[in-house]
C-alpha positions in Angstrom: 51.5 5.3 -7.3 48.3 3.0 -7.5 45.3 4.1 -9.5 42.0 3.9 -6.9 39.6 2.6 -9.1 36.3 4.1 -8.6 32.7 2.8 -8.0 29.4 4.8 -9.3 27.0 6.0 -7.0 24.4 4.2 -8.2 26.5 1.0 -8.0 27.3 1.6 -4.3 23.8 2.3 -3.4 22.6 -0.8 -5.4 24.9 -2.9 -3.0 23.9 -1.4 -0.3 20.4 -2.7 -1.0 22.2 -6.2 -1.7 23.8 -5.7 2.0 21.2 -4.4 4.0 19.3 -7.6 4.6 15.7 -6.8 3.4 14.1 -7.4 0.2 13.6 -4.6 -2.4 9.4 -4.8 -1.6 10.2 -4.4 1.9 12.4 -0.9 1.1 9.8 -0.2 -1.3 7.0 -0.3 1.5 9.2 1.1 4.3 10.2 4.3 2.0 7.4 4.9 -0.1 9.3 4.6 -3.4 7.2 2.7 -6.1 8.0 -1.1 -5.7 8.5 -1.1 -9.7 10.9 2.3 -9.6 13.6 0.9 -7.2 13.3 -2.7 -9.6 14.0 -0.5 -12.8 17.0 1.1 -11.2 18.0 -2.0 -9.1 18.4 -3.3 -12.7 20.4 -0.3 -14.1 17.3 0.4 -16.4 16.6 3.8 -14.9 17.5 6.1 -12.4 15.9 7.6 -9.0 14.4 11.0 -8.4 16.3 12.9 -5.8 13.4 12.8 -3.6 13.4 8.7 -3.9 17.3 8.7 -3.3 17.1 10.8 -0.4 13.8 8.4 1.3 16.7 5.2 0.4 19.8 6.7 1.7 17.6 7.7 5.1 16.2 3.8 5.0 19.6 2.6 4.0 21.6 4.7 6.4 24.1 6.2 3.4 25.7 9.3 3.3 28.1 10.8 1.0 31.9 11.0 1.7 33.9 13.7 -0.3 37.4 12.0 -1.2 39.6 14.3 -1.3 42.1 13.5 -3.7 38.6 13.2 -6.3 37.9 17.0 -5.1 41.7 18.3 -5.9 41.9 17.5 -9.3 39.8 20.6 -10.9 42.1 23.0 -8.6 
């Protein structure tokens, strides 16, 4: 059996910053959230109010997938 290694969140949301094809002012402008709030957590020095993560994943286009075999393990 292989071990699925696992991403953070944060870390998957910070690339899809990288991927998205704008720079961070731009998703700072376009979403409201302070230019120097999405620079602390781009840089893993803080983290996003959930207000601030749901205006990014809306910009972004995210959502959240359950994996299942994650949500079987405290049953």
């Amino acid at each position: 059996m292989t071990k699925r290694r696992t991403t953070k969140l944060s870390d998957q949301v910070r690339r899809a910053i990288d991927d998205c094809g704008q720079t961070r002012y731009r998703i700072a402008q376009k979403t409201g959230i302070d230019q120097s709030a999405l620079a602390k957590f781009y840089n893993g020095h803080r983290g996003l109010s959930t207000t601030a993560l749901d205006r990014l994943g809306e910009y972004l286009g995210l959502r959240i997938v359950m994996d299942q075999t994650s949500t079987q393990k405290d049953k």
